[in-house]
ROLO-481810 format. One record per residue: residue number from 1; x, y, z of N, C-alpha, C, O in turn. Coordinates in Angstrom, 2 decimals. Example, Ala and Ser with C-alpha at 12.3 -4.5 7.8 and 13.67 -1.06 7.14 Angstrom:
SITE  resi       nx       ny       nz      cax      cay      caz       cx       cy       cz       ox       oy       oz
SITE     1    13.19    -5.69     7.80    12.30    -4.50     7.80    13.20    -3.30     7.80    14.24    -3.32     8.46
SITE     2    12.85    -2.25     7.08    13.67    -1.06     7.14    12.90     0.03     7.87    13.41     1.14     8.04
END
This chain:
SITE  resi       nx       ny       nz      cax      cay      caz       cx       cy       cz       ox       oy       oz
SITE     1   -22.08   -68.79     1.70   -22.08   -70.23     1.86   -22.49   -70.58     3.29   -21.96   -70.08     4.28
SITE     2   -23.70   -71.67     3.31   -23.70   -71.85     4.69   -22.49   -72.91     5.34   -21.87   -73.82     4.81
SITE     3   -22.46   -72.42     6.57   -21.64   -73.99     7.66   -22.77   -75.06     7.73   -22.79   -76.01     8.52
SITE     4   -23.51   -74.84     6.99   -24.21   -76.48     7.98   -24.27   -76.87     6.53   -25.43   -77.27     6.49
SITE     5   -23.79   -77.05     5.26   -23.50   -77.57     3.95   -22.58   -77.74     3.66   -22.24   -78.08     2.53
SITE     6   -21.80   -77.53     4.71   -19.70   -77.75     5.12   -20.01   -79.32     5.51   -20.82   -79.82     6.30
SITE     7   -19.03   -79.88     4.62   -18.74   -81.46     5.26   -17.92   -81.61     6.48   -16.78   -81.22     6.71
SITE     8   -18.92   -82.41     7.36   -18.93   -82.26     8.53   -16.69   -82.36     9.29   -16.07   -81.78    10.17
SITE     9   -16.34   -83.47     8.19   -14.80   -83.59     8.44   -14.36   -82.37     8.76   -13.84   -82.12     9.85
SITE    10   -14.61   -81.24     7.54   -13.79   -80.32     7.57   -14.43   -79.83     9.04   -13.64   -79.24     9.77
SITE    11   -15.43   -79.97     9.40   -15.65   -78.82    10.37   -15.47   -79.42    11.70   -15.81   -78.78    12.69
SITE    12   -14.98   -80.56    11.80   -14.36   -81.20    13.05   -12.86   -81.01    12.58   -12.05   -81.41    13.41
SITE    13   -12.40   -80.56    11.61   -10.90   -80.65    11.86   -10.64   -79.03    12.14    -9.67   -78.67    12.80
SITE    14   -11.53   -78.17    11.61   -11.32   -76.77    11.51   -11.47   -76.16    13.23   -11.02   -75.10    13.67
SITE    15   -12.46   -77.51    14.18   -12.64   -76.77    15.23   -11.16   -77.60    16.30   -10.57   -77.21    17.31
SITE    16   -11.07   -78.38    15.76    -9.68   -79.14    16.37    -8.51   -77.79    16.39    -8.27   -77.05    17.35
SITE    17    -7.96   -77.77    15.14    -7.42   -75.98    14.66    -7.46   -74.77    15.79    -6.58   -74.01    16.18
SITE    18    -9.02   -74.94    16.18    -9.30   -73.64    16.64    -8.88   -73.94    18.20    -8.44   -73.01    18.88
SITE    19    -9.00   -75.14    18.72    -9.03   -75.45    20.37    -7.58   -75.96    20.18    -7.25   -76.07    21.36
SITE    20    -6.36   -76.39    19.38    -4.74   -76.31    19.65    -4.29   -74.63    19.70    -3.34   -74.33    20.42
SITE    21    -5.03   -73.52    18.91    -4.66   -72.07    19.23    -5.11   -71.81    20.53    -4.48   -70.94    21.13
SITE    22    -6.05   -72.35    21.11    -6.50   -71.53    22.44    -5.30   -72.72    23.37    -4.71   -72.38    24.40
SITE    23    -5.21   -73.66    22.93    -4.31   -74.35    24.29    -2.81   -73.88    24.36    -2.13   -74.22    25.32
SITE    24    -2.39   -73.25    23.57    -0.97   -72.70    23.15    -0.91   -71.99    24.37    -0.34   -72.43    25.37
SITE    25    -1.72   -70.50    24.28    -1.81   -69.58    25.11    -1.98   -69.64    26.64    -1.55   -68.95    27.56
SITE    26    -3.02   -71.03    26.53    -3.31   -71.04    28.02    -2.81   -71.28    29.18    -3.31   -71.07    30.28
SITE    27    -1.29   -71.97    28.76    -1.07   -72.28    29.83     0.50   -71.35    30.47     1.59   -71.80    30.82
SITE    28     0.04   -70.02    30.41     0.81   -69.09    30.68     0.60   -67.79    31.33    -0.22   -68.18    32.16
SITE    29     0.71   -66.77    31.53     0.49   -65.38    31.88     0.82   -64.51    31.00     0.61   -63.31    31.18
SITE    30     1.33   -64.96    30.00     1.67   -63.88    28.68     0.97   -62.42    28.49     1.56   -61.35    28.38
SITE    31    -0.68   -62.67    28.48    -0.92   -61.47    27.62    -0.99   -60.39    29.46    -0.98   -59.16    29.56
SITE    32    -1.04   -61.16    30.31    -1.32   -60.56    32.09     0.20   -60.08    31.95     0.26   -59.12    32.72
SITE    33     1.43   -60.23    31.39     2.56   -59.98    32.04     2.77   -59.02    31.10     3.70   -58.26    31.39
SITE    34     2.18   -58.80    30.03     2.42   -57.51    29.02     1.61   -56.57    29.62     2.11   -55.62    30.22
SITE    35     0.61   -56.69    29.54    -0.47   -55.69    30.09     0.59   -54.73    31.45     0.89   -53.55    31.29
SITE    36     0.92   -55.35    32.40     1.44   -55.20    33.57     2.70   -54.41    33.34     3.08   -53.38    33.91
SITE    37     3.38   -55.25    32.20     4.55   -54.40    31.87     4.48   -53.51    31.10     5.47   -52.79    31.12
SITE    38     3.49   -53.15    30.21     3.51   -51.85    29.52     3.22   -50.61    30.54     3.77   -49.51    30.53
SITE    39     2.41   -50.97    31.25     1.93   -49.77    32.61     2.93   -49.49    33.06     3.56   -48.51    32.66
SITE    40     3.39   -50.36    34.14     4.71   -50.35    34.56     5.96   -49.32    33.99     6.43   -48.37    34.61
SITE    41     6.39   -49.84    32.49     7.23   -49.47    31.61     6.55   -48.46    31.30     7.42   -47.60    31.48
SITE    42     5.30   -47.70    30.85     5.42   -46.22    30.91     5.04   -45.58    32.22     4.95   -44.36    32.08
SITE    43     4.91   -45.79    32.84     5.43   -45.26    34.40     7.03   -44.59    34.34     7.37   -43.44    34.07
SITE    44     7.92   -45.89    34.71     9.21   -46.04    34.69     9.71   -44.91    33.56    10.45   -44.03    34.00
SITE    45     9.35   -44.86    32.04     9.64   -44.05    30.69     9.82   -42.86    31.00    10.83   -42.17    31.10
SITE    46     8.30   -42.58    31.22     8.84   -41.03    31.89     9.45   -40.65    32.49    10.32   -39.85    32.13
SITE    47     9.15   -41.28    34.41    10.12   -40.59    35.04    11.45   -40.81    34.92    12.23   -39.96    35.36
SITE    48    12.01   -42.22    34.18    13.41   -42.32    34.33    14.34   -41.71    33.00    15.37   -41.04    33.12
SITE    49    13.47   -42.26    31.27    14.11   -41.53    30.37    13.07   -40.58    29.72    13.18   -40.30    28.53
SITE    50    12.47   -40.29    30.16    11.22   -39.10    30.22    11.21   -39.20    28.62    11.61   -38.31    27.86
SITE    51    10.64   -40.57    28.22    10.44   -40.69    26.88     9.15   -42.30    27.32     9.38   -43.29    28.02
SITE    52     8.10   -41.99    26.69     6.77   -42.58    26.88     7.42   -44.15    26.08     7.89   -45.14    26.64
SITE    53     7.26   -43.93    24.78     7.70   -44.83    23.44     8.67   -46.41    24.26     8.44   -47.62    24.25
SITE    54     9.94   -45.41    24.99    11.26   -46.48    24.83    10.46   -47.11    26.27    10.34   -48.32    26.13
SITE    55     9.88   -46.62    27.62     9.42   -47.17    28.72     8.39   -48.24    28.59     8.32   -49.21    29.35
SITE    56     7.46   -47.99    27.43     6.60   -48.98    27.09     7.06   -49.88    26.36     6.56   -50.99    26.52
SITE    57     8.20   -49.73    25.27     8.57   -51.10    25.11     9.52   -52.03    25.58     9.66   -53.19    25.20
SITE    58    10.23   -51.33    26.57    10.66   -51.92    27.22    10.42   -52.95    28.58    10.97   -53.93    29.08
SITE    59     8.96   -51.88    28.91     8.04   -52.65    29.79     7.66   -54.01    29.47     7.58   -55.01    30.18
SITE    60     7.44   -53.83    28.29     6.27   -54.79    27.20     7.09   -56.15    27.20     6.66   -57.26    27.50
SITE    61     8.48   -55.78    26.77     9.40   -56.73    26.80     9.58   -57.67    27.52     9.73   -58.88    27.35
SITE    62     9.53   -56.96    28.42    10.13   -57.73    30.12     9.04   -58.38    30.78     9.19   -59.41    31.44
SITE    63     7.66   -57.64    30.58     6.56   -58.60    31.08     6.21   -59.89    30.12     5.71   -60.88    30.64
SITE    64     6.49   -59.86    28.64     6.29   -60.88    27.84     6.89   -62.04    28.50     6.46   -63.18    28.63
SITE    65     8.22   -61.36    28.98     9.04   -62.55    29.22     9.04   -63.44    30.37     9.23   -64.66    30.41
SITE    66     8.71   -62.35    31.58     7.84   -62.76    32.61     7.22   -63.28    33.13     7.14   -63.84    34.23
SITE    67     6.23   -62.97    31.60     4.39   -64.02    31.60     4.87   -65.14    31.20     4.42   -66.13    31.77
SITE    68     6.05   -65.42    29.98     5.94   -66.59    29.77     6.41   -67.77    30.53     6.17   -68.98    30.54
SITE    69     7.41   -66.70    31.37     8.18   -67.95    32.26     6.91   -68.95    33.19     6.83   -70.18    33.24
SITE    70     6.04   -67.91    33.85     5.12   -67.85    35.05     4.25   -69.12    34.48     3.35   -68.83    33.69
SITE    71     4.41   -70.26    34.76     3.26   -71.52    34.66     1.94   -71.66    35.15     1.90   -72.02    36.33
SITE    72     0.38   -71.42    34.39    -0.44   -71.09    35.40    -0.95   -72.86    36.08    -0.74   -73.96    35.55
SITE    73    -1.23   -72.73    36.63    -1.69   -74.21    37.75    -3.30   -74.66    37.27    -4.19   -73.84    37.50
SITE    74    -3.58   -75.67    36.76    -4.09   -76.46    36.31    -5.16   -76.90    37.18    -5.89   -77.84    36.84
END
């Protein structure tokens, strides 16, 4: 099926859809504070419970939570 035989409504509401998912995300550090904390957290895994698995998700955790607090500036 082509998009350009899509009535045009749907395809202004479908791209509305698509730009409230990207504004959710944006205004945070989320996926920067996971990234950061999984490294981190398997760093930490090994040397502290010399287990890869529990350091990365624990990393993962803590940077999620991190990123989300962190407000990025506009």
């Amino acid at each position: 099926m082509d998009n350009k035989n899509q009535d045009p409504e749907k395809e202004k509401q479908n791209q509305q859809n698509e730009n409230k998912s990207d504004e959710k995300s944006d205004g945070n550090y989320m996926t920067v504070g996971m990234v950061i904390g999984m490294c981190i957290g398997m760093a930490v895994g090994q040397l502290v419970f010399d287990n890869l698995a529990t350091g990365l998700s624990v990393g993962m955790c803590l940077g999620l939570a991190i990123g989300i607090s962190i407000k990025k500036k506009k």
